[in-house]
N, C-alpha and C positions, 0 to 999 in steps of 0.2 A: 504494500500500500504506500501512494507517494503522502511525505508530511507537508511539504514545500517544497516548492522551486524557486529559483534566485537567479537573478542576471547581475552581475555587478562589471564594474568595472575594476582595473586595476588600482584605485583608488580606496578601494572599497565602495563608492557607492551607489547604491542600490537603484537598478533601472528598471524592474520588475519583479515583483514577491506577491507568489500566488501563496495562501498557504489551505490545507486541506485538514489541519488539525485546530482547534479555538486556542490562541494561543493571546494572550496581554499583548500592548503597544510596547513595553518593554522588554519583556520576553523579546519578541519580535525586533528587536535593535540589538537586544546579548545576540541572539542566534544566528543575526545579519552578519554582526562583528567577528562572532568566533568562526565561522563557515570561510570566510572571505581572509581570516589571519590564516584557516588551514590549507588553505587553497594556493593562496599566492606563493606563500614561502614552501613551496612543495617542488624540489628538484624535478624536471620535465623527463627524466628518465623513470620515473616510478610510475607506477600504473595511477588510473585515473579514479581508483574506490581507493575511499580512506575511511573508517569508522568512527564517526560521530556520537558521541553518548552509547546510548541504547541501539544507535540504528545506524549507516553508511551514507554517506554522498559520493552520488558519482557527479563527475564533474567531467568539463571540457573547455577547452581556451581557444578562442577564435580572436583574431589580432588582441586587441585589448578588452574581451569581455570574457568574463567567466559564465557562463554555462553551470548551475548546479541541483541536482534533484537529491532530495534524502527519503528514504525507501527504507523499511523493515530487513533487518538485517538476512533474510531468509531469500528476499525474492532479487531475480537474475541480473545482475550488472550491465549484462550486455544487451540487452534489451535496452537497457533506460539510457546507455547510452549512445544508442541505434535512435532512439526518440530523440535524445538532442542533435545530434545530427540531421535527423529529418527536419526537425522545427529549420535552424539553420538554414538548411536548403530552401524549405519553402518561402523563410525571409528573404532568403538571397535571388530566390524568384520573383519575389513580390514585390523589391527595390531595389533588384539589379544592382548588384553590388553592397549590401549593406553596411550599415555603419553604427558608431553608438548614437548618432546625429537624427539618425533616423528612427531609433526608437525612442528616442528624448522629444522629438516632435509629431511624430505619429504615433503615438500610447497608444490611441485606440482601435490604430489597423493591427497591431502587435500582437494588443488584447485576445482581437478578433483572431487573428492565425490560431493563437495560443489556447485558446478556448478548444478550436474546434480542432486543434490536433489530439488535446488531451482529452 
């Protein structure tokens, strides 16, 4: 089961946070922060699941954005990361050539991809 997903940038911050569990406005800023500290400083040779608390994110980096989903520690990696990569594509279809520019001023076509990929 997905808990959240997260787009950030290398900045840490956050251009998209769906989340699928109720979680606090604060919760929700620790979870942003800690995901995004685990992620960056993460040598590009290790693979792309790392375990989070209780459960895993997988994750992917496309120029400067991170890509991250966290998922029940049981279910398939490779799958969710087949899913980011599709999402991707389909932005990359959808603005030919994307960027973080483009999700920062088009929220709501992003939304839209995002909804109905997921």
């Amino acid at each position: 089961m997905i808990r959240f997903i997260l787009l950030q940038n290398r900045q840490g911050k956050t251009r998209l946070a769906k989340y699928y569990v109720a979680l606090e406005d604060s919760e929700k800023h620790k979870v942003e922060y800690e995901v995004h500290r685990l992620v960056v400083n993460r040598d590009p040779k290790f693979t792309n699941f790392v375990e989070f608390r209780t459960h895993k994110v997988i994750y992917r980096r496309y120029a400067g954005l991170f890509f991250s989903i966290c998922v029940d520690i049981t279910d398939n990696e490779l799958a969710y990361l087949e899913c980011i990569h599709l999402f991707v594509e389909i932005l990359d279809h959808f603005f030919s050539n994307v960027c973080e520019l483009d999700l920062v001023f088009n929220f709501h076509k992003v939304t839209l991809c995002f909804t109905r990929l997921i």
